[in-house]
N, CA, C and O atoms as a MOPAC input file, in Angstrom:
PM7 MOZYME 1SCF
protein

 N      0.84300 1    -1.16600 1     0.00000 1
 C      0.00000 1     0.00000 1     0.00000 1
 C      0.89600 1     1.24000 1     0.00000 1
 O      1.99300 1     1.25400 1     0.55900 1
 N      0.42900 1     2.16500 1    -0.58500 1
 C      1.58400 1     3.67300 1    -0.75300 1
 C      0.91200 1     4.39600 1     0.20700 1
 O     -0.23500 1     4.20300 1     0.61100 1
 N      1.70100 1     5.24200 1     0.54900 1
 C      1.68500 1     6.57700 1     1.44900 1
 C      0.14100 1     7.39700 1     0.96200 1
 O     -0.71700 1     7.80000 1     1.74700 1
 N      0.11000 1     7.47800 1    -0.33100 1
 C     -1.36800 1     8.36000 1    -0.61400 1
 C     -2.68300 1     7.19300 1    -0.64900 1
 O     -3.87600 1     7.49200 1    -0.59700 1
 N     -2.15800 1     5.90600 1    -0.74300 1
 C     -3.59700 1     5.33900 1    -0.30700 1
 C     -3.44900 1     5.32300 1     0.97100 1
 O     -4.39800 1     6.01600 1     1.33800 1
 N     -2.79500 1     4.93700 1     2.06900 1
 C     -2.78800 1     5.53800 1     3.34100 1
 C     -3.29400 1     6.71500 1     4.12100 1
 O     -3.71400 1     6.77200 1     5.27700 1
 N     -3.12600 1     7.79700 1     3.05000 1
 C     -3.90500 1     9.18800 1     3.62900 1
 C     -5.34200 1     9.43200 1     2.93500 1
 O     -6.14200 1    10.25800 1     3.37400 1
 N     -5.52700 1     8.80700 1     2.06100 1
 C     -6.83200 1     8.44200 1     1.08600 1
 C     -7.86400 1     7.92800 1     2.35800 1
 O     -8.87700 1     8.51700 1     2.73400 1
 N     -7.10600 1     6.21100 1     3.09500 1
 C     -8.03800 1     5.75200 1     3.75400 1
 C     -8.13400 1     6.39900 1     4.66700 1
 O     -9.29900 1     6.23800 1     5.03200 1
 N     -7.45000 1     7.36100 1     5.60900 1
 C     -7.41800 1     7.88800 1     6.77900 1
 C     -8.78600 1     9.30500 1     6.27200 1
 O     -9.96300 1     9.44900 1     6.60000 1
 N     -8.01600 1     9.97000 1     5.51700 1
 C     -9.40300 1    10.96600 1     5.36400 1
 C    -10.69300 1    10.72700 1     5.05100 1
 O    -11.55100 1    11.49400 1     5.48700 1
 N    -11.06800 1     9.56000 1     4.19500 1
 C    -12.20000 1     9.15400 1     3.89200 1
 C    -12.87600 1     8.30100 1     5.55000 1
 O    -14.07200 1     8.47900 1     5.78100 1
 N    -12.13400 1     7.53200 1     6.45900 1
 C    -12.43200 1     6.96700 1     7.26000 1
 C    -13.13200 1     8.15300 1     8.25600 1
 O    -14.28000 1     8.11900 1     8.69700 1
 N    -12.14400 1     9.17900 1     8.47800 1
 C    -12.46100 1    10.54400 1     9.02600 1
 C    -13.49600 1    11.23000 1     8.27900 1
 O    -14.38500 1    11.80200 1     8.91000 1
 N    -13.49100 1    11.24100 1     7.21400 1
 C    -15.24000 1    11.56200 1     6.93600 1
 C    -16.53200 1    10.79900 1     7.36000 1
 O    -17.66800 1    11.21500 1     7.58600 1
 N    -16.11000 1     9.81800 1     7.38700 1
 C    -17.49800 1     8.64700 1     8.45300 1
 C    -17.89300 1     7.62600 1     7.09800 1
 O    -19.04300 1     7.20300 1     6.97500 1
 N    -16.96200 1     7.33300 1     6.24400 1
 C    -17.01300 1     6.05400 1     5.21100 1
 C    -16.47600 1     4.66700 1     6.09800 1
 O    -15.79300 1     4.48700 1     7.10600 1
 N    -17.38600 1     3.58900 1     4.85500 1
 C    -17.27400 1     2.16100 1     5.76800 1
 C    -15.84600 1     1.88500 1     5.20200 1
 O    -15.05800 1     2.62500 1     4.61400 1
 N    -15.74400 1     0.05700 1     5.72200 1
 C    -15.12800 1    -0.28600 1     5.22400 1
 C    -14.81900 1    -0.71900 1     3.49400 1
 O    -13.82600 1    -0.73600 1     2.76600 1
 N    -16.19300 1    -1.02200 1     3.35700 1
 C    -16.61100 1    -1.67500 1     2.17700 1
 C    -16.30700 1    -0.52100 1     1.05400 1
 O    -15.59900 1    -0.83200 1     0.09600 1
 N    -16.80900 1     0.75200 1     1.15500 1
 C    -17.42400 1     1.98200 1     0.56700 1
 C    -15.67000 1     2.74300 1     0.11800 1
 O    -15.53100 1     3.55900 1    -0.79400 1
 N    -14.35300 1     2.15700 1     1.12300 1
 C    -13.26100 1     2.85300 1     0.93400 1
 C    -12.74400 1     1.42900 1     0.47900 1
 O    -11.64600 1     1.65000 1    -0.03300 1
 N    -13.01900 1     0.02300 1     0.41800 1
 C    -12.05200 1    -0.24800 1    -0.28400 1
 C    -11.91700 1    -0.62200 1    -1.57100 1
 O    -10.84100 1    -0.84800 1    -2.12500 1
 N    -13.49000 1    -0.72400 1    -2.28800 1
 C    -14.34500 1    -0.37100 1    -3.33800 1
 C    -13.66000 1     1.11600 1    -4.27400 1
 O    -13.27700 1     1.08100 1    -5.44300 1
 N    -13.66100 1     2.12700 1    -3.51800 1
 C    -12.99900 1     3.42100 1    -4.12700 1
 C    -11.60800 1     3.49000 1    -4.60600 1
 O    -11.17800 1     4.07300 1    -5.60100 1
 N    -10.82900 1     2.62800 1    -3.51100 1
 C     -9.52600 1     2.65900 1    -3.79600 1
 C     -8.97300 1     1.40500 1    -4.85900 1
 O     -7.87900 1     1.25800 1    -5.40400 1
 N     -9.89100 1     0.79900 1    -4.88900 1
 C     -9.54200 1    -1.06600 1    -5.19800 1
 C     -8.26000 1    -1.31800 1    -4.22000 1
 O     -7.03100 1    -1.28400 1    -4.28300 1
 N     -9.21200 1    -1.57000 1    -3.35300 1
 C     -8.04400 1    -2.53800 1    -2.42500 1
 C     -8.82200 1    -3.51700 1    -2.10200 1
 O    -10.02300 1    -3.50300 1    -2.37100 1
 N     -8.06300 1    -4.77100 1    -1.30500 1
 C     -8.83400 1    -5.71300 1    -1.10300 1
 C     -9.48000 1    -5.03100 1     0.64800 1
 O     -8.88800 1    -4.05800 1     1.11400 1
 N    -10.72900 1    -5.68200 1     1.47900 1
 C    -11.44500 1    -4.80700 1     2.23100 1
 C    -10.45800 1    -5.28100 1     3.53400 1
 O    -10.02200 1    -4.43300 1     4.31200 1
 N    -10.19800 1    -6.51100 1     3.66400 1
 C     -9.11900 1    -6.84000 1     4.70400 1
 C     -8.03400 1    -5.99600 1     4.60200 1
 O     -7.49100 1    -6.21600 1     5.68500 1
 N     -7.28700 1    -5.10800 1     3.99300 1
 C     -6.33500 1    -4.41100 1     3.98900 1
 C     -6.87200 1    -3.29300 1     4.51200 1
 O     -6.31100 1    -3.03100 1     5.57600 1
 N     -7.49800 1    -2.71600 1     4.30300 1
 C     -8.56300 1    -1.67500 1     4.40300 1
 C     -9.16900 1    -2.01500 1     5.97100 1
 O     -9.23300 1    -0.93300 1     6.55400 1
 N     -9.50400 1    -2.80900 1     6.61300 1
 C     -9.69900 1    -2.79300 1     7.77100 1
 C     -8.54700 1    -3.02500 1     8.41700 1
 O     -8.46000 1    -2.16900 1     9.29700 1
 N     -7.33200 1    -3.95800 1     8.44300 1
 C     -6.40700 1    -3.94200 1     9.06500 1
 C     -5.75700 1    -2.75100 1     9.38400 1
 O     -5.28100 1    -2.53300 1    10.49900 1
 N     -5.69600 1    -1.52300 1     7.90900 1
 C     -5.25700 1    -0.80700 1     8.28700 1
 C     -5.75000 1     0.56200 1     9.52000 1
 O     -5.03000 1     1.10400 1    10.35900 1
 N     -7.15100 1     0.79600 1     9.22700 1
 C     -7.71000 1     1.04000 1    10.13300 1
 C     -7.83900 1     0.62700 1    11.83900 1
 O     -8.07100 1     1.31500 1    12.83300 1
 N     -7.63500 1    -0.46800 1    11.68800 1
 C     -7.07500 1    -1.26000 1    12.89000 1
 C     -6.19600 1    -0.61700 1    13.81600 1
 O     -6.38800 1    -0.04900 1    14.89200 1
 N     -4.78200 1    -0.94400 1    12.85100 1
 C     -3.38500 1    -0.62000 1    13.38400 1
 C     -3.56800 1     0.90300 1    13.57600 1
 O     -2.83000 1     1.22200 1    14.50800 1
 N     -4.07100 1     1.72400 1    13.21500 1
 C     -4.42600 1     3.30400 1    13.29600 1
 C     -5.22200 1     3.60000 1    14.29300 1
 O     -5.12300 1     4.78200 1    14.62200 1
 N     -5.95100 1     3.00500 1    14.88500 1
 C     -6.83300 1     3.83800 1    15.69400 1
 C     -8.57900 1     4.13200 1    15.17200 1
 O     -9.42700 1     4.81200 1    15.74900 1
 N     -8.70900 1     3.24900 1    13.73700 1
 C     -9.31900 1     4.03600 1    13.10000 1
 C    -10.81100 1     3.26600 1    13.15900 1
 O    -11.63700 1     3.31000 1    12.24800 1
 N    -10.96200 1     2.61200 1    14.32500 1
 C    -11.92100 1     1.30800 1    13.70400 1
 C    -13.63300 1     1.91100 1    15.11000 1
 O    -13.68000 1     2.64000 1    16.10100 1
 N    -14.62900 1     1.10600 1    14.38300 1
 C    -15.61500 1     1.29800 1    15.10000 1
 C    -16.58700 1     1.98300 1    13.64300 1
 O    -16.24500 1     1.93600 1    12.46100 1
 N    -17.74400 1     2.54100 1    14.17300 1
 C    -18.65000 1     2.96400 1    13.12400 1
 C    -18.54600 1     4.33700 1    12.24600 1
 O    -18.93800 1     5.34300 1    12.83800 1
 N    -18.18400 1     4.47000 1    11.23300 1
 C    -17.63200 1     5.51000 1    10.66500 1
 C    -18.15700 1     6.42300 1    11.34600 1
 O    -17.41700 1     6.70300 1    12.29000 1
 N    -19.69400 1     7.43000 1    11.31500 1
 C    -19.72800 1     8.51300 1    11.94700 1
 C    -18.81100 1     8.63300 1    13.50600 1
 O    -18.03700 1     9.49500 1    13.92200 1
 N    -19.21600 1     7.59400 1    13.98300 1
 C    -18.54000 1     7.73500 1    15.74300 1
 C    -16.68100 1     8.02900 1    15.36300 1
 O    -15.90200 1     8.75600 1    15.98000 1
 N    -16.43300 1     7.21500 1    14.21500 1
 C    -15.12300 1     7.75300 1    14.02000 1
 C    -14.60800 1     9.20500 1    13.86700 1
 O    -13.61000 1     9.62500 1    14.45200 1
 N    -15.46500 1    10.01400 1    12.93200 1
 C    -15.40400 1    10.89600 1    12.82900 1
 C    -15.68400 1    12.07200 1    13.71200 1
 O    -15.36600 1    13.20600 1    13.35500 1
 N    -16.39400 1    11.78000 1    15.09200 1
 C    -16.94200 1    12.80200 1    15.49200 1
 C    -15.67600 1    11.90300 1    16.91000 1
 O    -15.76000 1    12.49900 1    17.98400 1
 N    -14.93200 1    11.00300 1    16.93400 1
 C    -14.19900 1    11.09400 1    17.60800 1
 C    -12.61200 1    11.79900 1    17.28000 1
 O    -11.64600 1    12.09100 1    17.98500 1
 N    -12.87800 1    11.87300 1    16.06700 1
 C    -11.81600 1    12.42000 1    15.31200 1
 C    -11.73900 1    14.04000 1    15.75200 1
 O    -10.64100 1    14.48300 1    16.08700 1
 N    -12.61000 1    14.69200 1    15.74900 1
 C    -13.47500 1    16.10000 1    15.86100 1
 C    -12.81200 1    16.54700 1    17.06200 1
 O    -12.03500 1    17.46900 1    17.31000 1
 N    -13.58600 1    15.21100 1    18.03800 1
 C    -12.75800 1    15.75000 1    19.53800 1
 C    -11.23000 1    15.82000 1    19.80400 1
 O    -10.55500 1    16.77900 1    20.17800 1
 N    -10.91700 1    14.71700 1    19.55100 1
 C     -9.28400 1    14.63200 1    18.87100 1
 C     -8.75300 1    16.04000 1    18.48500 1
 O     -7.92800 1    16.61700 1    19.19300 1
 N     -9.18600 1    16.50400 1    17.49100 1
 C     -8.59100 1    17.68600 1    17.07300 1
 C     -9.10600 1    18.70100 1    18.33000 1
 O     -8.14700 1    19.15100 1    18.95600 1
 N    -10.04500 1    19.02100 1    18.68000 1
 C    -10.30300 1    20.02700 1    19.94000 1
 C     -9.50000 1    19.94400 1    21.12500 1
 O     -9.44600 1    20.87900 1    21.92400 1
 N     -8.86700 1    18.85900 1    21.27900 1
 C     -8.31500 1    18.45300 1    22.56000 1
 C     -6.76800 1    19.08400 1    22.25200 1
 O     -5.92700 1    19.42600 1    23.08400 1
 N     -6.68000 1    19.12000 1    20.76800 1
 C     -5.10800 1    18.86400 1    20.55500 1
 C     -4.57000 1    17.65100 1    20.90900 1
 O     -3.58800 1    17.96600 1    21.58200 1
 N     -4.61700 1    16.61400 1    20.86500 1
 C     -4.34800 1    14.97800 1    20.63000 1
 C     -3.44500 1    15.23400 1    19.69600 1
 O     -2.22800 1    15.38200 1    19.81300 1
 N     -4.46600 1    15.29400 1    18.29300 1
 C     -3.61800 1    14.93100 1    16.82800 1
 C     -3.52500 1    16.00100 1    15.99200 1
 O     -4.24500 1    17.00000 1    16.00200 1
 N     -2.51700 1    15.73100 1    15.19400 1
 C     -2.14700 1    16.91700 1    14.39700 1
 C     -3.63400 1    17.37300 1    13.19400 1
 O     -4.39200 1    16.52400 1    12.72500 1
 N     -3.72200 1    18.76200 1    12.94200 1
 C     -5.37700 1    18.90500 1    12.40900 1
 C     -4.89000 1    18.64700 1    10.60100 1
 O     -5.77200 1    18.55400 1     9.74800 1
 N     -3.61500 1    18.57100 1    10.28900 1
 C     -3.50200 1    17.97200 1     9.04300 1
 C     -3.59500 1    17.08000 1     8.87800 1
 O     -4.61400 1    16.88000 1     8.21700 1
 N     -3.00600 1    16.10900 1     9.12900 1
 C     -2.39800 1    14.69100 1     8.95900 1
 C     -3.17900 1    13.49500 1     9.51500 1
 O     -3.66400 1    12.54400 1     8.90200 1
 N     -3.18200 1    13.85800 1    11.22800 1
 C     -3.90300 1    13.13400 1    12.06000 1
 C     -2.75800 1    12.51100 1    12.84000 1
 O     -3.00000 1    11.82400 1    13.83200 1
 N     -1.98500 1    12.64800 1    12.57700 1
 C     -0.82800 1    11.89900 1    13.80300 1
 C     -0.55300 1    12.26100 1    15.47400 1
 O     -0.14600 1    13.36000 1    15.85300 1
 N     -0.80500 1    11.31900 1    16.21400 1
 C     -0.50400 1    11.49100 1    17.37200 1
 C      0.38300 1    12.96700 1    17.64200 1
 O      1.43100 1    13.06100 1    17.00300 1
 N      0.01100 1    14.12300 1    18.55900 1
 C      0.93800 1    14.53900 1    18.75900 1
 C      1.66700 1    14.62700 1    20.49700 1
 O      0.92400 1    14.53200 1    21.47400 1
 N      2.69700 1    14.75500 1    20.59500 1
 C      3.66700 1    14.93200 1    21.75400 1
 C      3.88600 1    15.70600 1    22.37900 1
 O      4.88000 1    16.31900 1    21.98800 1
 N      3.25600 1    16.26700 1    23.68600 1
 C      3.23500 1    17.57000 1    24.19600 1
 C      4.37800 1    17.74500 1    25.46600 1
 O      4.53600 1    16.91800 1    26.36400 1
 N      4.86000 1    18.56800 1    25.36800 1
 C      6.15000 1    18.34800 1    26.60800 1
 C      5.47600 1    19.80200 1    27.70900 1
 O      5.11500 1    20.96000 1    27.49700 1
 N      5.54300 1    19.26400 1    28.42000 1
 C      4.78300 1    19.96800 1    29.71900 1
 C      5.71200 1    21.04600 1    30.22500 1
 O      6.84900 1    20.96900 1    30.68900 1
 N      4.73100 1    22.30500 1    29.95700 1
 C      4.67300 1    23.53500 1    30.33500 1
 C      5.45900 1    24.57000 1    29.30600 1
 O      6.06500 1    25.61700 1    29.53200 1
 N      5.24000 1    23.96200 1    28.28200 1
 C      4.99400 1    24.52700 1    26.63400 1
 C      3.92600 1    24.74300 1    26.39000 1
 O      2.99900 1    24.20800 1    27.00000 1
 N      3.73900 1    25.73400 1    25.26400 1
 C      2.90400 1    25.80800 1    24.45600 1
 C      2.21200 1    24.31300 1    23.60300 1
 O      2.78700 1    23.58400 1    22.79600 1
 N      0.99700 1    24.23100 1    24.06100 1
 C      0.39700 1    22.86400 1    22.91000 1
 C      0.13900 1    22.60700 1    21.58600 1
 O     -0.93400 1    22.96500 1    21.10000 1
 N      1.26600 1    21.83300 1    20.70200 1
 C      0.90200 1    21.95900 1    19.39800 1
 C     -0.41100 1    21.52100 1    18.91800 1
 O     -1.33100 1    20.97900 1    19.53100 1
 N     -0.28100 1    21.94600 1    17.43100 1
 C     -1.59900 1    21.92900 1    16.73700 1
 C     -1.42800 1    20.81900 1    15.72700 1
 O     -2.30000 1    20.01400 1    15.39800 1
 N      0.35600 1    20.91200 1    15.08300 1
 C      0.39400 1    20.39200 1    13.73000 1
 C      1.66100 1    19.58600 1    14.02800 1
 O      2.48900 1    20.24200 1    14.65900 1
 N      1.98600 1    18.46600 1    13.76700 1
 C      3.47800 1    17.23000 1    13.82400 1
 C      4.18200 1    18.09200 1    13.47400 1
 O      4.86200 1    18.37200 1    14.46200 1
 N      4.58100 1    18.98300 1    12.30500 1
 C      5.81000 1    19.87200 1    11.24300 1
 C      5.34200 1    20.68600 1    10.80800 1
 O      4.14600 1    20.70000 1    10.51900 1
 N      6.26600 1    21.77900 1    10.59300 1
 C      6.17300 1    22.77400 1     9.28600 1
 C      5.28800 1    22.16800 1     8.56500 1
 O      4.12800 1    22.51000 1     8.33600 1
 N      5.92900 1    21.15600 1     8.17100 1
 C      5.27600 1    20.80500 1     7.02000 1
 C      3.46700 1    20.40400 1     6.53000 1
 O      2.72600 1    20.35700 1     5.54800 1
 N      3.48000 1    20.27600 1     7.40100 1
 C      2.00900 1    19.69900 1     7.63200 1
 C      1.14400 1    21.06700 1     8.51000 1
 O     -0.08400 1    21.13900 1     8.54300 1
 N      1.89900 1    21.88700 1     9.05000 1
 C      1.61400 1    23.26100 1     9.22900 1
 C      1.08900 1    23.83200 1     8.35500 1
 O     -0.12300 1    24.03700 1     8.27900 1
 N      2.20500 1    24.28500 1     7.30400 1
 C      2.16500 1    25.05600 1     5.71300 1
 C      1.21800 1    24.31800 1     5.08000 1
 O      0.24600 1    25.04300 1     4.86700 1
 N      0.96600 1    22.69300 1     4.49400 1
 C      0.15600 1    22.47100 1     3.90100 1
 C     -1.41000 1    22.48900 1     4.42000 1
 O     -2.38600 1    22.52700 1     3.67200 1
 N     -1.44400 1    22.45100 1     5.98800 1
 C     -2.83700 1    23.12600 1     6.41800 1
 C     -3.29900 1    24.18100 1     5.95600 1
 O     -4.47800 1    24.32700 1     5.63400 1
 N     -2.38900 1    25.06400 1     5.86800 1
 C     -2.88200 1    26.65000 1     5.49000 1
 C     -2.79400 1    27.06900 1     4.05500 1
 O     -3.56300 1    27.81900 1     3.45300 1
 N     -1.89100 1    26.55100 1     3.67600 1
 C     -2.37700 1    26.61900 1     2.10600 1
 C     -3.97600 1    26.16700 1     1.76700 1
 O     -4.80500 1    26.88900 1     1.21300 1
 N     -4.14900 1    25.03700 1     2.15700 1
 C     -5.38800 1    24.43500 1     1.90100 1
 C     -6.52300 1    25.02500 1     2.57700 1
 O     -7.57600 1    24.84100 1     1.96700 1
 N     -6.66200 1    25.90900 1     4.03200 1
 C     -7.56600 1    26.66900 1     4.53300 1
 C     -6.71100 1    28.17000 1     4.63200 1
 O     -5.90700 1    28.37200 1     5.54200 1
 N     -7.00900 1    29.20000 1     3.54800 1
 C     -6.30500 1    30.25900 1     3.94200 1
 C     -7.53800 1    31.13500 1     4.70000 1
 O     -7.42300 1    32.33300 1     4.44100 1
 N     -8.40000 1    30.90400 1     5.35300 1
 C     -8.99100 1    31.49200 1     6.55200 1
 C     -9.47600 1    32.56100 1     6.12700 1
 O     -9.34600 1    33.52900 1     6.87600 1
 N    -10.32800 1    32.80800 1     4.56200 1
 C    -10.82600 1    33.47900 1     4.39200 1
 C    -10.12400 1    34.97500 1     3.41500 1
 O    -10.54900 1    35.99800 1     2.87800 1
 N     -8.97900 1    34.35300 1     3.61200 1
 C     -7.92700 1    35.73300 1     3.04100 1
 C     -8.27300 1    35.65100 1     1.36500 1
 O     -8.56500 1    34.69300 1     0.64900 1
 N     -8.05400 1    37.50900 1     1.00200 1
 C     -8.17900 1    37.31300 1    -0.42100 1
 C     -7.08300 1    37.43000 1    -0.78400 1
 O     -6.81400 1    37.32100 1    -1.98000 1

């Protein structure tokens, strides 16, 4: 499996899609597609996924690009985003209204 079907299944899972419905889209077989969800964190009934996802991001848990665990070292400031990188490509993709 590549890196962009990896973030394929993660965002579509985070939208509240089944198993069946993402591995149908991607052509994968559906056991890959749930395993991987599995090993992620990602499993249970799509909406509940998603609206656990939601809280996730409110809490600052996971990064609001990507979704990766993030690491908070106590009595810092709490990140939002894993990297730059995933920083910059947040905001490119939501420029917050700017013209």
């Amino acid at each position: 499996m590549t890196e962009e079907q990896k973030v394929k299944i993660r965002r579509m899972r985070l939208d509240g899609n089944g198993y069946k419905h993402i591995a149908s889209t991607l052509i994968l077989p559906l056991s890959t597609v749930k395993s991987y969800c599995k090993r992620n964190g990602l499993v249970g009934v799509g909406p509940v996924v998603a609206m656990n996802n939601d809280v996730s991001v409110q809490l600052g848990l996971i990064c609001r690009n990507c979704g990766k665990r993030l690491k908070h070292t106590a009595g810092k400031k709490r990140k939002v985003f894993c990297s730059d990188k995933c920083r910059k490509q947040y905001w490119n993709l939501h420029d917050g209204g700017k013209v």
